[in-house]
N, C-alpha and C positions, 0 to 999 in steps of 0.2 A: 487470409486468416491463417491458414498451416504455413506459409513464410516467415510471417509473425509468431507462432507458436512457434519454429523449429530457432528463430533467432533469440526468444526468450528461455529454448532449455541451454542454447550454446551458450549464451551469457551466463546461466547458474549455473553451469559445468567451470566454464572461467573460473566464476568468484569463487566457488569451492576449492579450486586448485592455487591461487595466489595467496600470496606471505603479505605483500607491500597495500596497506592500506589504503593508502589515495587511489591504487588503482581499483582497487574493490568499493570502493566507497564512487568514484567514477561510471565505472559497469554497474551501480548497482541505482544508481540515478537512469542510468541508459536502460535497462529493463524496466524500472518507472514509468520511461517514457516511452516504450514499446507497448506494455502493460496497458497504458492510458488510450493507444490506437489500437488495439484489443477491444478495447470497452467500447472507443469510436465504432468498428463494425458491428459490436454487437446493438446498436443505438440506444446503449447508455450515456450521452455525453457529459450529465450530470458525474457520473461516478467517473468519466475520463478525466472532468476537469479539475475534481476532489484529487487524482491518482497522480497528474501530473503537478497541480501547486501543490500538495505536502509530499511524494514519492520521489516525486525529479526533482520538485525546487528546496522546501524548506530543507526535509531530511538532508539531501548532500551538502547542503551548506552547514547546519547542525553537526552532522559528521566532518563533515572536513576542519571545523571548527575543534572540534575534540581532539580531531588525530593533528591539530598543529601543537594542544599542550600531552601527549603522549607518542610513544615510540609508531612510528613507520611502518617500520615492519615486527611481522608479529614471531615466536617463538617456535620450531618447532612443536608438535606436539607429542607428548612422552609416553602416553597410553592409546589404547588400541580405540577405536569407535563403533565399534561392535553395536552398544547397547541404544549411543544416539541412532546407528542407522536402522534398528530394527525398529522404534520408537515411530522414528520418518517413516517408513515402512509400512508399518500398520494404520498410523491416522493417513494416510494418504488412501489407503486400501477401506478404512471405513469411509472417507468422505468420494471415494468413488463408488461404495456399494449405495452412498446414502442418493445419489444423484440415479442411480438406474431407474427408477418408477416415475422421476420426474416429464412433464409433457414436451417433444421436441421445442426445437426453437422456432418461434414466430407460430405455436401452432393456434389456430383461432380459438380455437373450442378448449383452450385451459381455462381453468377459473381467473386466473389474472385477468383475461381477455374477454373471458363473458361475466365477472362482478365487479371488481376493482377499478380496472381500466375504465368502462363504463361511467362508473360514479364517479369516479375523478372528470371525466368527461362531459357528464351530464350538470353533474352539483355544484364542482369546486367555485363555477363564478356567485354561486347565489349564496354558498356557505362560506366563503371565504372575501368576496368581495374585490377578488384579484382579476381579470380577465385572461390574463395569461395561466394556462395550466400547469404550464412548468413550473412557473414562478408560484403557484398557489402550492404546488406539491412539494417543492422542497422548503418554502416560508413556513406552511401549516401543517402539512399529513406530516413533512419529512423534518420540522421543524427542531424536535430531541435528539434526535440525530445528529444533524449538525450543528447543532451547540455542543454535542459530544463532541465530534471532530475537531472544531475549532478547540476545548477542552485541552483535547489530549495534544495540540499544536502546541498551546499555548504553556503547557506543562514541561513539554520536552524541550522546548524556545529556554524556558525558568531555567530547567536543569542543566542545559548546556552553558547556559549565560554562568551560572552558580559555578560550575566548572573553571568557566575561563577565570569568571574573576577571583578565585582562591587563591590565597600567596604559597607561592613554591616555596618551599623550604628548603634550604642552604645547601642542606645533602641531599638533595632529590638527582639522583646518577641521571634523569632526564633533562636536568636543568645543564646546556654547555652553550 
């Protein structure tokens, strides 16, 4: 797991330092897909398999889609980042104070483990009528969810499509 952690900050150090799009939009599929065995040991394979078809598959195809009707490579930039990196800075600093109280990993005696997990375990076939519980928690608990997901797939799929098929205009300096 810290292999995989130390290979996903080296990849967002990369993308942070590149100009040339394809290769950022490439690295940034390749952390998707470290991302997704992330999730694997932590044994969420539901959220690995959501991470890898929209984080490695749709998005870099989406992306690379965009970056074939725009420039490559991207502009220096002319002002300082001062304000974004303090920004980064603080909500990362809040979402690690917010994680301190939470219960180790895998510990038995969280509420997960002694309410939820249970009832998904004990009910879901008799309330749901699915035998599988996986299958019943992400069809019915986790059901809003992933129509959300699928959602915002299907939004960003529209908008890219919308993109492509826009007619370039005559003076468009990217049109050669």
């Amino acid at each position: 797991m810290l292999v995989l952690m130390g290979f996903l900050a080296a990849i967002a150090l990369a993308i942070l330092r590149l100009r040339d799009g394809i290769t950022a939009v490439m690295l940034s599929g390749i952390y998707s897909l470290l991302s997704a065995g992330v999730f694997v040991l932590m044994d969420a394979v539901d959220v690995a398999f959501t991470e890898a078809a929209v984080g490695a598959g749709i998005s870099t195809v989406l992306l690379l889609a965009t970056l074939h009707r725009t420039n490559r490579l991207t502009r220096p930039s002319r002002h300082r980042a001062a304000v974004p990196l303090i920004v980064v800075l603080m909500t990362g600093a809040a979402l690690v104070y917010g994680t301190w109280d939470m219960p180790r990993y895998g510990d038995a005696g969280s509420p997960p483990n002694q309410h939820v997990g249970l009832r998904y375990l004990e009910e879901s076939p008799k309330t749901t009528g699915i035998p599988n519980v996986v299958t019943a928690v992400l069809a019915s608990y986790r059901g809003y969810d992933t129509l959300g997901e699928a959602t915002v797939v299907l939004t960003a799929a529209v908008g890219v499509l919308a993109l492509l098929g826009a007619r370039r205009r005559k003076d468009d300096p990217h049109d050669r």
